[in-house]
C-alpha positions in Angstrom: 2.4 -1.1 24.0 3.2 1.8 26.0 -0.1 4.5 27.0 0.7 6.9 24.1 0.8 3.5 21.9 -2.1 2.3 22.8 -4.1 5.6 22.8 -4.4 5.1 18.8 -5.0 1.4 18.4 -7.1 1.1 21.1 -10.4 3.7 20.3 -10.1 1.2 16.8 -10.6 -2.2 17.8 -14.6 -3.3 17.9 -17.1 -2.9 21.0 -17.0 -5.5 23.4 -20.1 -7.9 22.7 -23.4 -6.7 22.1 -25.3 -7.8 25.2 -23.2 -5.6 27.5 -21.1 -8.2 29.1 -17.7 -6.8 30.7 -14.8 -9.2 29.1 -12.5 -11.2 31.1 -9.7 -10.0 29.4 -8.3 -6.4 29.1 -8.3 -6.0 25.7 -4.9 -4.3 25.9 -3.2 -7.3 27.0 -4.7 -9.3 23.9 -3.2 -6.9 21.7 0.0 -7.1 23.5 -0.1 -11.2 23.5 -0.3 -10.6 19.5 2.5 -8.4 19.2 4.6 -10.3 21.9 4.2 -13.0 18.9 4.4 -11.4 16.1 8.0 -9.2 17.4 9.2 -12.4 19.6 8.2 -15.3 16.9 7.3 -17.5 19.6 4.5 -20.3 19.5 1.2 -19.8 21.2 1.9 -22.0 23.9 5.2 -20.4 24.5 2.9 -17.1 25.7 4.5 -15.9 28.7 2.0 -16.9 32.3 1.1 -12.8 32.9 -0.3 -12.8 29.1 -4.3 -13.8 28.8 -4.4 -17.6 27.8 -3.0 -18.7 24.9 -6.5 -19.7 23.1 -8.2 -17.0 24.3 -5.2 -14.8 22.4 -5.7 -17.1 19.5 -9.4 -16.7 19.2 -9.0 -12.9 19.1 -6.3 -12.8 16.7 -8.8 -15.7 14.5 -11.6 -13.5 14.7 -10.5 -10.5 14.1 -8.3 -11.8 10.7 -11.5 -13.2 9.1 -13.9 -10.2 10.0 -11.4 -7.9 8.6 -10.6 -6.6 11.8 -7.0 -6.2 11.3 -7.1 -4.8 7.9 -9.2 -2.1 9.0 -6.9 -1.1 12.1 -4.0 -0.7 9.6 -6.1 1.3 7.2 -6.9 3.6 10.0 -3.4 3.9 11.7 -1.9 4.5 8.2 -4.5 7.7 7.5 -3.1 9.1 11.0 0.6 8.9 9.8 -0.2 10.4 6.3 -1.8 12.8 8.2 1.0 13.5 10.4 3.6 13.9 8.0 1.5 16.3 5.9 -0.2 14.2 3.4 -3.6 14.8 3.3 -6.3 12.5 1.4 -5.7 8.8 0.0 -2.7 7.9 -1.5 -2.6 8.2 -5.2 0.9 6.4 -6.3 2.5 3.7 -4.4 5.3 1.0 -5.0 5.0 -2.9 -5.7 7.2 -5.6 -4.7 8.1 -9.3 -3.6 9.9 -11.0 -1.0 10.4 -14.7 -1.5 10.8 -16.5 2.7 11.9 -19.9 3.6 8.6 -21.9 4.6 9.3 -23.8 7.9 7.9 -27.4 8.3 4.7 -26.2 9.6 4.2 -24.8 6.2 1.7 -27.3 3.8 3.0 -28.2 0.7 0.2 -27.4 -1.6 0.7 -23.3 -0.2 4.5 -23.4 -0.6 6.8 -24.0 -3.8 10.8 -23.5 -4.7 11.8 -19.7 -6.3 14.7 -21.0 -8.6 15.9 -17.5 -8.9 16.3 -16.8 -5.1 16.7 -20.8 -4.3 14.2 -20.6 -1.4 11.4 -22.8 -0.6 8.4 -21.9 1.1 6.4 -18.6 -0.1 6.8 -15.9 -1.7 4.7 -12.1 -0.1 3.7 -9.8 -2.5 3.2 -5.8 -0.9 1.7 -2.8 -2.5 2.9 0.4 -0.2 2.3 3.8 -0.3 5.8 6.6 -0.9 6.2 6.9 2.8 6.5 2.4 3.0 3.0 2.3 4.5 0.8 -0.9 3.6 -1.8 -0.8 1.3 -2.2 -4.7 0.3 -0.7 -7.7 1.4 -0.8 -11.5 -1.1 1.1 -14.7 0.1 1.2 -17.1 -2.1 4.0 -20.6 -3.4 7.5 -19.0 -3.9 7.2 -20.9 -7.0 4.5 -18.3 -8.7 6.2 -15.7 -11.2 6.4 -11.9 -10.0 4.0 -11.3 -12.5 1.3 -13.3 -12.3 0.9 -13.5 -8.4 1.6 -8.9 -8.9 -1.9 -9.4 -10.7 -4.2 -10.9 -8.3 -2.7 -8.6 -6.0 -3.2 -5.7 -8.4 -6.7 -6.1 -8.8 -7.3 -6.4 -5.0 -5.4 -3.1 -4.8 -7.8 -2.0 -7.7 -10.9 -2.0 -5.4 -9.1 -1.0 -2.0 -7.4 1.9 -2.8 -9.0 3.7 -6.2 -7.0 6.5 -5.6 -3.9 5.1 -6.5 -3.5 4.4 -10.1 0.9 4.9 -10.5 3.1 2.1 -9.1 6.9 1.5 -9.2 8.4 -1.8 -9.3 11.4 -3.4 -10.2 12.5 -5.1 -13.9 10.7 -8.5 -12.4 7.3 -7.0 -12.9 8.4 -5.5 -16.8 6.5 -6.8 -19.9 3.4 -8.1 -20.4 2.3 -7.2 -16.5 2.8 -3.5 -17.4 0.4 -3.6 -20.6 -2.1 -5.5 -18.8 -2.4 -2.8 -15.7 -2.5 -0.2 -18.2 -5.2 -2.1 -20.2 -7.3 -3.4 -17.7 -6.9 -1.5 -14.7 -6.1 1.4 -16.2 -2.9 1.8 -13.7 0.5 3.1 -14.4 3.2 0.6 -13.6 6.4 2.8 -13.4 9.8 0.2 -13.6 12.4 1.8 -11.9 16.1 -0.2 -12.9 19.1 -0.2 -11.5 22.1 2.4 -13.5 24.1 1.2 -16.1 27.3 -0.4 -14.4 25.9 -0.2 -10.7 28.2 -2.3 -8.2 26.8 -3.0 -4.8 23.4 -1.6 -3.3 21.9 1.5 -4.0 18.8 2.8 -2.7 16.7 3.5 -6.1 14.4 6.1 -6.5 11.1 5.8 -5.3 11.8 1.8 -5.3 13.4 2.3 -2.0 10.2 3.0 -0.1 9.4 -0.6 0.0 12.8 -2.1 0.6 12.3 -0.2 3.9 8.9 -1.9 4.5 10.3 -5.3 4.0 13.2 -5.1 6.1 10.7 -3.5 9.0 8.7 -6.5 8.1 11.2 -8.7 8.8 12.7 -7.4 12.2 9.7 -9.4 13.6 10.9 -12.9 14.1 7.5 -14.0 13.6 8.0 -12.8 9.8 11.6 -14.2 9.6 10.5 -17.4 8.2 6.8 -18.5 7.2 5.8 -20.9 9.9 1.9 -20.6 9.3 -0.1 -23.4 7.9 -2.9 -21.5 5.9 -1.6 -18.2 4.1 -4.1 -15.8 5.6 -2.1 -16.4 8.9 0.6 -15.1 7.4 -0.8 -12.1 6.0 -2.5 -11.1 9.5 0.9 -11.7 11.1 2.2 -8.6 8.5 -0.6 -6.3 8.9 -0.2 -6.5 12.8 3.9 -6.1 12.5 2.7 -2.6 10.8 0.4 -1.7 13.1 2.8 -2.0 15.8 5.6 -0.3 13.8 3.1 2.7 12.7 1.8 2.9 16.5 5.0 3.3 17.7 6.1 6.3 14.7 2.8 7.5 15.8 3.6 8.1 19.5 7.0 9.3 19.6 6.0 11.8 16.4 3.2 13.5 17.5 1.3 14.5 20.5 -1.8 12.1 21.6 -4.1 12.8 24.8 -3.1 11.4 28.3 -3.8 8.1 28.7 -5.5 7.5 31.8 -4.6 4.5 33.7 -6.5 1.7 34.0 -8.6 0.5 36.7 -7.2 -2.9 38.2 -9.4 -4.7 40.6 -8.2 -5.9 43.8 -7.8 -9.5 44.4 
């Protein structure tokens, strides 16, 4: 991460133990051991030798994944950008939509299944963004589960998370029953946005095309290419950090951020 990068990711990551100890590692090169996997799509071990050890990367990445760490930085970095391109307050309408990836060998087979549709095995990621592509909630689940019925667990995750947003867009996959149940239950709009009559070729829909763009950021990290994790929440970790470093990065090179002063390296 470059200085004006770092500036806004840094200040949200959580204090250094509670007794005071110093850390042996900078935090800024954990981070940047995470994103060197998660944009490279290498394995642990394949860390380059200037990056902390490998398990020492691993155990932050672990930890911070199931205390909610990661989900938090996104939520944070994601206010800045709304902020920054003039939307002020929560989001209240966002877009819905699935992405089935082939599942590599590491992948178990009780998480993974066969889409028929899309002929893919491995798992299929569900992703609720806001209208500027910015992530709001994140499911990975068997490619074999219907659009549907894996959009409604995800739904009523998104239900708690963001109250704000109660309009979604989605594609004709998510029509039928799905919309009378969101209405019904969750008392949220599900918008489905089709393509024209007699459309040839791809065509950026309305409102739809928000999280098109998300995916394809997505998957510009090799990491995210394929699914090569063995328990799902991996995966999902690996997504919310591919969006931290994609809205760090639109972050620095959009608007101003204080100096960064450079850090203090010790003398061997």
């Amino acid at each position: 991460m470059s200085d004006e990068e770092w500036a806004y990711v840094g200040p949200l990551l959580p204090a250094p133990s509670k007794d005071g100890r110093r850390e042996k590692h900078d935090r800024r090169d954990i981070v940047d051991a995470i994103l060197y996997v998660t944009h490279e799509g290498v394995v642990w071990r394949a860390l380059p030798g200037d990056f902390p050890p490998r398990r020492t990367v691993y155990n932050f990445f672990d930890r911070w994944k199931k205390k909610g760490v990661t989900i938090t930085v996104n939520n944070a970095l994601r206010d800045q950008v709304r902020a920054a391109e003039n939307r002020n307050g929560p989001p209240t309408a966002g877009v819905i939509d699935s992405q089935s990836i082939k599942g590599a060998q590491t992948v178990h087979a009780a998480t993974r299944g066969y889409d028929a549709g899309k002929k893919i095995n491995g798992r299929k990621r569900f992703i609720v963004v806001d209208t500027l592509g910015l992530l709001l909630g994140v499911l990975v689940v068997p490619a074999s589960r219907q659009d549907r019925d894996g959009a409604r667990q995800l739904l009523l995750d998104h239900y708690f998370a963001t109250p704000t947003c109660r309009h979604l867009f989605a594609d004709g996959g998510f029509a039928g029953k799905f919309v009378d149940w969101a209405t019904t239950i969750l008392k949220t709009t599900v918008e489905i946005v089709r393509k024209k009559d007699g459309q040839k070729g791809f065509q950026p829909l309305p409102k739809r095309w928000a999280v098109e763009r998300t995916l394809a950021w997505l998957t510009a990290h090799r990491r995210l290419a394929h699914d090569y994790e063995r328990d799902p929440a991996t995966s999902t970790a690996f997504i919310y950090w591919a969006m931290i470093r994609t809205m760090a990065r639109r972050l620095a090179r959009g608007t101003p951020v204080a100096r960064w002063k450079p850090r203090k390296t010790t003398e061997s």
